[in-house]
N, C-alpha and C positions, 0 to 999 in steps of 0.2 A: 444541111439539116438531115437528120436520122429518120430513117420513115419507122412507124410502128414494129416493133421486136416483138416477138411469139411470146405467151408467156414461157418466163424463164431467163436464162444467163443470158442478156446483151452483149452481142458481138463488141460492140461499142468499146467496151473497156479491154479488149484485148489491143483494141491500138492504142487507147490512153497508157496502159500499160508497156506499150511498145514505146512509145514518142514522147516519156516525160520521166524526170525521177519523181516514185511517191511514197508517202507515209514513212520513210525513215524510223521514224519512233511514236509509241504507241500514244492513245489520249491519254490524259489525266484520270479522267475519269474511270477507262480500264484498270488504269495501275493500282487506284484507292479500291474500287470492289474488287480485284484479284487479290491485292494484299491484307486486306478486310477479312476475305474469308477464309485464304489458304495462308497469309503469309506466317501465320505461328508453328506452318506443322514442321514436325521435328522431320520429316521425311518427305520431302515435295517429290521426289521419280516415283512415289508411290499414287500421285493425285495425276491422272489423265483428265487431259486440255484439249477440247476441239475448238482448231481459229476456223470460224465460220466465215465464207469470203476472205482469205486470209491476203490475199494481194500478193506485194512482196516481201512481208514478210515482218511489216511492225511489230506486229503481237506476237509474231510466232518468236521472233530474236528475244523480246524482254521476257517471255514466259521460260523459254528453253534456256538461257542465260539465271534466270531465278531456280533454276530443276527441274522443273515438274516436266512431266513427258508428254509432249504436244504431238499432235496430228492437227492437220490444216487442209482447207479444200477450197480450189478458185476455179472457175470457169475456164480462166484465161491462161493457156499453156505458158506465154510469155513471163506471166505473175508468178507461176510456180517455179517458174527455171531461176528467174530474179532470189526470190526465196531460198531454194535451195544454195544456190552460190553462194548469197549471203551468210546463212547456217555455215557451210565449209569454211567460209575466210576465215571463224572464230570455232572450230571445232565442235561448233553444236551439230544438234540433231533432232528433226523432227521426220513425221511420216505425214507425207503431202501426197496429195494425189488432185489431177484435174479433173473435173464433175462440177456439175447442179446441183447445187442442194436445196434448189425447190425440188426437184425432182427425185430426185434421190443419192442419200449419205452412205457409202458404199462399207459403213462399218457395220459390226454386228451392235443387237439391239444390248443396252446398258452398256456400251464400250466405255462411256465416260463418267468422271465427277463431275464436268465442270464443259459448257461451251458458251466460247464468246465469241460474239457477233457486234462491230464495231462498223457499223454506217453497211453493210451487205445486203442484208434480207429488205431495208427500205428501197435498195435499189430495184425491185420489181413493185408489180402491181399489188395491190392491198391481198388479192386472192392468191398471187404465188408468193407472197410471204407469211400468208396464212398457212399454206400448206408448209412450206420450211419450217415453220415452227414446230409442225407435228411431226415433223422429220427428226427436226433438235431433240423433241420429247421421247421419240425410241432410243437414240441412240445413249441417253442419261443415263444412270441409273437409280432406279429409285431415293430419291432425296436427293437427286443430284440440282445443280447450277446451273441457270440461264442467266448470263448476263447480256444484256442487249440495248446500244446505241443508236437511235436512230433519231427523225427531223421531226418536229412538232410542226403544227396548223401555221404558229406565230410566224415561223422560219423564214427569215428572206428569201424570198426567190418563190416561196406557196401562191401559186396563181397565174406566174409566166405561162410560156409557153401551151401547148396542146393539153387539154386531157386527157385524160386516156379512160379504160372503160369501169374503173372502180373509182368513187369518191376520194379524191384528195390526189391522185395519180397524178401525173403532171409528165411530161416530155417534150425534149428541147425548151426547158429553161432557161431564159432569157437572161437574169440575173443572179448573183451574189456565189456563192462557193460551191453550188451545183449546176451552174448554169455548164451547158452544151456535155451536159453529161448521162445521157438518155434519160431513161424513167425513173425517178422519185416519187415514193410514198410517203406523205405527209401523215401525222395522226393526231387529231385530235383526244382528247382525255379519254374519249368515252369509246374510240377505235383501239387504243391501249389493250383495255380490258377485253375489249374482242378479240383482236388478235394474238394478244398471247393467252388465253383463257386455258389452255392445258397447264398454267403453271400458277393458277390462282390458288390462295391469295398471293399479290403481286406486293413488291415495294416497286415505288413509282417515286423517280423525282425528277428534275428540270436540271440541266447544263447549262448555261448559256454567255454569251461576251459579245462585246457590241464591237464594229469598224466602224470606219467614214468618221468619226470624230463624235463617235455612240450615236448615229444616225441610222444605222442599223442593227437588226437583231439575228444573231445567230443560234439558236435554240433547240436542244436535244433534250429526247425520254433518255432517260437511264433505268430500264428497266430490272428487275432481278427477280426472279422466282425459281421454286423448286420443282421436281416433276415428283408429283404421289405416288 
């Protein structure tokens, strides 16, 4: 069992990332809002992509495989090195670096069109994904993209495990596809609008598919907003 993590990047997944293959390829959902909004330009190496939490490298392989010019950032050295390999076996190329991105995004302010965040920022506490978002918001550029994935109230596994000190937090999760994987932040509809409030007005919708024989619910925001 994990004992409480500081706010910010959990050691935790530097061994998950060590001791297991993961994300291979990216969500559905990423691929429909990345193609949605960039997929007609006549010139994608001109549209800069930040993978936020990038892992090993789902999001960064189909964005740099579709053009556009990606930069990625993971807590976890292991994740970055996985990533990087992977980019070489197919000739791609992205700019990673390992860091916090509660803490901070080690790009200049407006570096990007577009950052996507696919299950990352809910992996800390309500408050240091609060701040990561304001992070997301410098590094934009005006009228740039947030896309961002993360687990609703609904979500299996919302109420396992520990508490932690923000409403909805949760650690050592007992069940379903986050269980034994430190801190998860859950949000309710009305945490949505708080926490991403730098990029309101928001589009807000639900992911969701059921296991166990649709006895359970697996349930994600798909967030998107622009930075003014």
């Amino acid at each position: 069992m994990s004992e409480y993590a500081p706010a910010g990047f959990d050691p935790l997944w530097e061994d998950l990332f060590a001791g297991r293959a993961w994300g291979r390829y990216p969500s559905e959902p990423v691929i429909r809002a990345i193609m949605a909004a960039y997929g007609s330009s006549s010139d994608r190496s001109t549209i800069r992509v930040l993978d936020l939490g990038c892992g090993p490298g789902a999001n960064t392989w189909f964005l740099a495989r579709e053009g556009f010019t990606v930069a990625g950032i993971d807590g976890s050295e292991t994740a970055i090195a996985q990533n990087s390999a992977r980019l070489r076996l197919e000739g791609l190329d992205a700019d990673l670096r390992v860091g916090d991105f509660t803490k901070q995004i080690p790009w200049e302010d407006g570096s990007f069109d577009a950052v996507v965040d696919n299950g990352s920022l809910c992996a800390n506490t309500g408050s240091s994904m609060t701040n990561g978002v304001l992070l997301a918001a410098r590094v934009l550029k005006p009228g740039g993209r947030l896309i961002s994935i993360g687990f609703t109230d609904r979500c299996w596994g919302y109420g396992t495990g520990r508490p932690r000190e923000d409403p909805g937090a949760f650690i050592d999760i007992e069940v379903g596809p986050l269980a034994h994987k430190g801190t998860m932040q859950f949000l309710g509809r009305i945490d949505v609008e708080r926490v991403f409030a730098p990029f309101a007005p928001l589009s807000v919708e639900r992911s969701s598919y059921t296991v166990e024989q649709g006895e359970r619910l697996i349930e994600m925001w798909v967030v998107q907003g622009r930075r003014g």
